[in-house]
C-alpha positions as CSV (number, residue, x, y, z in Angstrom):
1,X,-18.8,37.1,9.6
2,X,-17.4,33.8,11.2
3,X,-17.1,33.8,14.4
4,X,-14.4,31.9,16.6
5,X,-14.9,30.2,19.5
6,X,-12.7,27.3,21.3
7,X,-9.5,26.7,19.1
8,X,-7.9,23.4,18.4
9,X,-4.1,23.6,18.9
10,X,-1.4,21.3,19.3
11,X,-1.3,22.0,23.2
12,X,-5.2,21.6,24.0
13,X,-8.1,24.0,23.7
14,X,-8.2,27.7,24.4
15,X,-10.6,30.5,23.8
16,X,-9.2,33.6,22.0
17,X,-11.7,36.0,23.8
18,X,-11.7,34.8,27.5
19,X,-8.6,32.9,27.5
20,X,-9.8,30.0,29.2
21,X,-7.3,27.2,28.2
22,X,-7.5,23.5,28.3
23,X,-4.2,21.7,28.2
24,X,-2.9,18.2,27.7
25,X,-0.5,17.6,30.5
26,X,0.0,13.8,29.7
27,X,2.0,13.8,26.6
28,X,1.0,10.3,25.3
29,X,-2.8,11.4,25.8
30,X,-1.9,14.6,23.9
31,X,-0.3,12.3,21.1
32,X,-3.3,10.5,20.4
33,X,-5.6,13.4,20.4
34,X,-3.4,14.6,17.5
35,X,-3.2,11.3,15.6
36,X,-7.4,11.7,15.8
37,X,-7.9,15.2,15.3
38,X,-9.9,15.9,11.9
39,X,-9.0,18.6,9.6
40,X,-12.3,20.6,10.8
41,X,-11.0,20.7,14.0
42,X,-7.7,22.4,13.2
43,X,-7.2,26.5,13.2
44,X,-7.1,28.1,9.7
45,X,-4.0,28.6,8.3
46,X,-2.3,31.8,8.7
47,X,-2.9,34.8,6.2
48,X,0.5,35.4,4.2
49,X,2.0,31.8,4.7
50,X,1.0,30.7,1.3
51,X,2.4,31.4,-1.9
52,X,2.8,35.3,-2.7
53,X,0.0,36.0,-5.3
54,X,1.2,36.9,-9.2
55,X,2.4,40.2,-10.1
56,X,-0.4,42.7,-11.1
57,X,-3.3,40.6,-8.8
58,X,-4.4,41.6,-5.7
59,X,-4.2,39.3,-3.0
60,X,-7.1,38.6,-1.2
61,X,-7.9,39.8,2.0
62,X,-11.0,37.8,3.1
63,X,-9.1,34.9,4.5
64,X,-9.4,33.6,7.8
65,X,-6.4,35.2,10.0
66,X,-5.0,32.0,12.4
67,X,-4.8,33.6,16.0
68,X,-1.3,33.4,17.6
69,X,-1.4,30.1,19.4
70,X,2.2,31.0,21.6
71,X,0.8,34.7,22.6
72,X,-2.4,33.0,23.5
73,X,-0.7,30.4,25.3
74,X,1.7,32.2,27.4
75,X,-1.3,34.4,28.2
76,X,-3.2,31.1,29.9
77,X,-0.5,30.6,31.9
78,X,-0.4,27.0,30.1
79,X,3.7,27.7,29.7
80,X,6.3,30.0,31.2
81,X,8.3,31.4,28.5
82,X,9.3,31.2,25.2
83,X,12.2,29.0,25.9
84,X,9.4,25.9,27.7
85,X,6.7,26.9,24.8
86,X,9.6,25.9,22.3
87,X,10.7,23.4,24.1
88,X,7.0,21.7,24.5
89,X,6.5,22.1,20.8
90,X,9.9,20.3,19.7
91,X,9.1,17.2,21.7
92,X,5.4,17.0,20.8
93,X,6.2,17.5,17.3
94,X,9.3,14.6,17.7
95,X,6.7,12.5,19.5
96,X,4.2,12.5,16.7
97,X,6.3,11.9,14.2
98,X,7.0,8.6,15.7
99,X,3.8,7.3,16.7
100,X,3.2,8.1,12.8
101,X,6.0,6.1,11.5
102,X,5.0,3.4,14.1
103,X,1.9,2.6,13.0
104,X,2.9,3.1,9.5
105,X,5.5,0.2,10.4
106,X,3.1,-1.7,12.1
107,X,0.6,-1.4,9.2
108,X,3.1,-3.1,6.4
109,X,4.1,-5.7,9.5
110,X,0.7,-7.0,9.6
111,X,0.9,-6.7,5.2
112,X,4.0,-9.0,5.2
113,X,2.5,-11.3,8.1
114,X,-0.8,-11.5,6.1
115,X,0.8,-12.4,2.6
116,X,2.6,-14.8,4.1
117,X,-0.1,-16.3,5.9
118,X,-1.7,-16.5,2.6
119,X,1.4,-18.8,1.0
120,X,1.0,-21.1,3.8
121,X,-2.4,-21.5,3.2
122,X,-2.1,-21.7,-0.5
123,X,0.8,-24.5,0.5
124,X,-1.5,-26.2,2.6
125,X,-4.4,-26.4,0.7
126,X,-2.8,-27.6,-2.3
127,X,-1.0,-30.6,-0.4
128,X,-4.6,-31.0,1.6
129,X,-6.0,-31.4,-1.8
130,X,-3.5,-34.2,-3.4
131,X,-4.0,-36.1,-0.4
132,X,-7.5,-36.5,-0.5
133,X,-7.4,-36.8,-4.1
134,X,-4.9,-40.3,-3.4
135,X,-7.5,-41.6,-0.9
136,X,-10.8,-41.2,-2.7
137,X,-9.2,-43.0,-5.3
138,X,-9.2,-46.3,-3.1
139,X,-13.0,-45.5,-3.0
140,X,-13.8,-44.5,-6.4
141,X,-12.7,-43.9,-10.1
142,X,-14.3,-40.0,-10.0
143,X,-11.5,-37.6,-11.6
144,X,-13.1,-34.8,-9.4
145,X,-10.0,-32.5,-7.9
146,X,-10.0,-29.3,-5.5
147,X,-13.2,-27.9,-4.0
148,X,-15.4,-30.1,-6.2
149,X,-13.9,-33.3,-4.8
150,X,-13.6,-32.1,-1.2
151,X,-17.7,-31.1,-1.8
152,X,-18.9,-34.0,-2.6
153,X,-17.0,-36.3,0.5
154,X,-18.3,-34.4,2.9
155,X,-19.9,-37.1,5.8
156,X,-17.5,-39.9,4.4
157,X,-15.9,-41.0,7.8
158,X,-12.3,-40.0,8.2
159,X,-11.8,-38.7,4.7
160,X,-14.7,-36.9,5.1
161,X,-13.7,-34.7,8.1
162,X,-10.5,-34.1,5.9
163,X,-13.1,-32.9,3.5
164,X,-14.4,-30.5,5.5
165,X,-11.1,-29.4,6.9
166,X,-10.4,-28.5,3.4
167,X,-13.1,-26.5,2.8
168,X,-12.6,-24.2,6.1
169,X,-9.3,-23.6,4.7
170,X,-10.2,-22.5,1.5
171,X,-12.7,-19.9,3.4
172,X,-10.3,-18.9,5.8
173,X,-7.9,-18.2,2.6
174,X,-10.9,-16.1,0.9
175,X,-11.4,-13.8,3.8
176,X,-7.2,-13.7,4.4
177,X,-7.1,-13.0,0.8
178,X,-9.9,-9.9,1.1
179,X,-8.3,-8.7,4.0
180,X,-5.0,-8.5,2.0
181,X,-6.7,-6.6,-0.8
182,X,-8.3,-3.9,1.2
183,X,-4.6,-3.4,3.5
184,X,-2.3,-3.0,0.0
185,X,-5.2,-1.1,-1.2
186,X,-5.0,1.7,1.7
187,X,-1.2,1.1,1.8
188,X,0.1,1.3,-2.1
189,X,-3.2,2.6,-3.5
190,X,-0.6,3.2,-7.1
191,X,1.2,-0.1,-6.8
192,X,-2.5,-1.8,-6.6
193,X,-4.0,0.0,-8.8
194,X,-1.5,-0.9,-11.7
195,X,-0.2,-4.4,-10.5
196,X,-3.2,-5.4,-8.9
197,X,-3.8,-5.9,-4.8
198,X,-2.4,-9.6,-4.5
199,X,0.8,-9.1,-7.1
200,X,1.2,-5.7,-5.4
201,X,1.6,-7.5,-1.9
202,X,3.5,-10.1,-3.1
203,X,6.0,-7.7,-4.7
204,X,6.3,-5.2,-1.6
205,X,6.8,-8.9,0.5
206,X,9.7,-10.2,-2.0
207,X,11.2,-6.7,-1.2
208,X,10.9,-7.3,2.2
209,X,9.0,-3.7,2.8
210,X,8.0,-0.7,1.0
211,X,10.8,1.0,1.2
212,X,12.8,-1.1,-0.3
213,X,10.9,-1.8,-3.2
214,X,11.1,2.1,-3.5
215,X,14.3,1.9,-3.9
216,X,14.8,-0.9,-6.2
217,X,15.0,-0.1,-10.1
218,X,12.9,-1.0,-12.8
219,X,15.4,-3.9,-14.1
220,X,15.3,-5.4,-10.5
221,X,11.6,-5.3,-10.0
222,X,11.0,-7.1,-14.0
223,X,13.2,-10.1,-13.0
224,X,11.8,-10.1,-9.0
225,X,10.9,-13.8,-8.3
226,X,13.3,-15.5,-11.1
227,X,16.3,-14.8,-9.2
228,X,17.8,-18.4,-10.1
229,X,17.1,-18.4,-13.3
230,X,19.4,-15.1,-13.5
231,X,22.3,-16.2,-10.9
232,X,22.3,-19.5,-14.2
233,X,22.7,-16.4,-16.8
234,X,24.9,-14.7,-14.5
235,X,27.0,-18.2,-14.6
236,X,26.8,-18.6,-18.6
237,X,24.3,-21.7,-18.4
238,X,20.9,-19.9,-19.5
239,X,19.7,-16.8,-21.2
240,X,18.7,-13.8,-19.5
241,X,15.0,-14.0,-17.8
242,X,12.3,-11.7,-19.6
243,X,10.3,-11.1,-16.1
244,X,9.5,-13.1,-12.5
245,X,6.4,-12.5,-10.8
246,X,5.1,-10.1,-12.6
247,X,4.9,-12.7,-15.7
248,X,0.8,-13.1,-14.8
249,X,0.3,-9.6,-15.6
250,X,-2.3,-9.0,-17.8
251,X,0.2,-6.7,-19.7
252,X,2.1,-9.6,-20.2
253,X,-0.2,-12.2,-21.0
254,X,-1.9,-10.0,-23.2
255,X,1.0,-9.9,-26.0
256,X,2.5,-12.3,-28.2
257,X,5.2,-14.5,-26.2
258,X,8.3,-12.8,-28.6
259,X,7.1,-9.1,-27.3
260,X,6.6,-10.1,-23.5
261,X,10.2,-8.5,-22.8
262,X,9.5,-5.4,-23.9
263,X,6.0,-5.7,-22.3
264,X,8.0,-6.4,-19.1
265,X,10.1,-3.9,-19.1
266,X,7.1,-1.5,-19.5
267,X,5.5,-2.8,-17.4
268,X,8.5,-2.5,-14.1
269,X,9.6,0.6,-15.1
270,X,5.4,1.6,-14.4
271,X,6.1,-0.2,-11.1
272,X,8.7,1.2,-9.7
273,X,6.9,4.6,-10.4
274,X,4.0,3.8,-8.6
275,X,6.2,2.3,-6.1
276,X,8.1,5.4,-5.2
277,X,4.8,7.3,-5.6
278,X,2.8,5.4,-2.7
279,X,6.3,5.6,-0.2
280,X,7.1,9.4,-0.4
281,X,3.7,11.0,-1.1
282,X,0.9,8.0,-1.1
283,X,-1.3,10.4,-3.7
284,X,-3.3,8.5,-6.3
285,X,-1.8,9.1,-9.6
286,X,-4.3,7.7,-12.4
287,X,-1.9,8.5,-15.3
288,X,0.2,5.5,-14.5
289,X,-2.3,3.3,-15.6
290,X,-3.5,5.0,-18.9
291,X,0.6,5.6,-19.7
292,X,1.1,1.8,-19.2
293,X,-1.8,0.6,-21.2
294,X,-0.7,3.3,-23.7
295,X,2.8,1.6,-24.0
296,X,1.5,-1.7,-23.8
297,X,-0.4,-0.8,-26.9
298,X,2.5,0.5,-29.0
299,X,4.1,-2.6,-28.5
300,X,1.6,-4.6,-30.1
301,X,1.4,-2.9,-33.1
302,X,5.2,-2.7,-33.5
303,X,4.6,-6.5,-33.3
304,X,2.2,-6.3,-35.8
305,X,3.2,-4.2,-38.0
306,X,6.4,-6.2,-38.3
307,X,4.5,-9.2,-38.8
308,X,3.4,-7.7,-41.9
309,X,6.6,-7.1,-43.6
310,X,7.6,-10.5,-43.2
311,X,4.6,-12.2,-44.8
């Protein structure tokens, strides 16, 4: 038979049998012994609280009974009445909520900061890179470009130290770049998972947060990034754009260029799923990925199927 000693509750510790107690009396200490608590730590849950079991079975009777924390309580002495026990659990309950959406908050601030950090890099890199491509070129004819060039002036004087500047940078953007990968990862484990950690950052940052991308539909999320190119549709003076950022997709790439609208549509409307997914419930959902490569590859037999008629 288990046996019980000091309970986990919201308020501290107590002991059923002797009622010794041990209460929080600093609330922000007793909000972050609640944001750290495990799930071993916690009381069972209480017998009859779960769904009532189907006609003709038996429920079972075997399950852990969860001690009544307010009788125990008021028995330490840890609250007065009722009315202060309510009272306490209200605010606590308020309180935690907070600190939760707080540091949810603060963990898609630092997202947006880092992917942003990221472009800048990216930006300064690739102007970096054209410079010191224009000044090797007073010292030698080698068509080297990028990392290769920057490599092999290393120790050249001046141009040299720019060299090596370049090369920290591109360094520093691999380990921002990882760091990026493992936060959307945690964050939008669905929205990864089908778009990819970087494209999935870079969608939740055109957004401007999670939320909003939540919101957004499919249509909005297919054209996200070619917003000019459909204000000139908008105006009469272009066709309608096919897809914006999400054009690298391998979904995309992966069809012929006169399917790559369908394959964008597909592909957002799996997006916004997975968006809406990680923001109200932030459960894994692997049949997002299998439905999209499933759709995906009904498009390209249509395509080829109709290819076939017309030869």
């Amino acid at each position: 038979m288990r046996t019980i000693s000091m309970i986990t509750a919201w308020f501290g510790s107590i002991d059923p049998v002797s009622g010794d107690a041990i209460s929080e009396k600093d609330r922000p200490q007793m909000i972050e012994r609640l944001m750290n608590i495990s799930p071993d730590e916690m009381v069972p849950s209480p017998l009859g609280l779960g769904p009532p079991p189907e006609p003709g079975v038996q429920p079972q009777l075997n399950l852990p009974i969860q001690p009544d924390l307010r009788a125990l309580a008021l028995e330490a002495g840890l609250f007065r009445d009722d009315i202060e026990y309510n009272k306490s659990l209200r605010e606590v309950a308020l309180d935690l909520v907070k600190r939760k959406l707080k540091d949810q908050a603060n963990a898609e601030a630092e997202l947006l900061q880092t992917i942003e950090a990221l472009d800048d890099l990216n930006e300064v890199i690739n102007r970096l890179d054209e410079r010191i491509y224009e000044w090797s070129r007073l010292h030698t004819n080698s068509r080297l470009r990028g990392k290769r060039l920057a490599e092999s002036l290393e120790g050249e004087g001046t141009l040299g130290e720019m060299a090596r500047t370049d090369l920290e940078l591109r360094n520093t953007r691999e380990r921002v770049q990882r760091s990026l990968e493992v936060a959307v990862s945690q964050m939008s484990p669905n929205l990864s998972g089908l778009a990819g950690p970087l494209l999935a950052a870079r969608l939740i940052s055109r957004a401007g947060s999670s939320k909003r991308l939540s919101q957004m539909p499919a249509s909005a999320i297919q054209v996200m990034g070619a917003e000019k190119a459909l204000f000139k549709h908008l105006k009469g003076k272009a066709p309608s754009p096919k897809h914006g950022m999400i054009y690298r997709h391998s979904a995309i790439q992966g069809v012929p260029p006169k399917l790559r609208g369908r394959a964008a549509r597909a592909l957002a409307t799996k997006l916004a799923i997975a968006a809406r997914i990680d923001h109200y419930s932030g459960e894994l959902n692997p049949t997002l990925k299998e439905a999209l490569d499933k759709r995906v590859e009904e498009i390209r037999r249509s395509g080829r199927k109709k290819g076939k008629k017309r030869s």
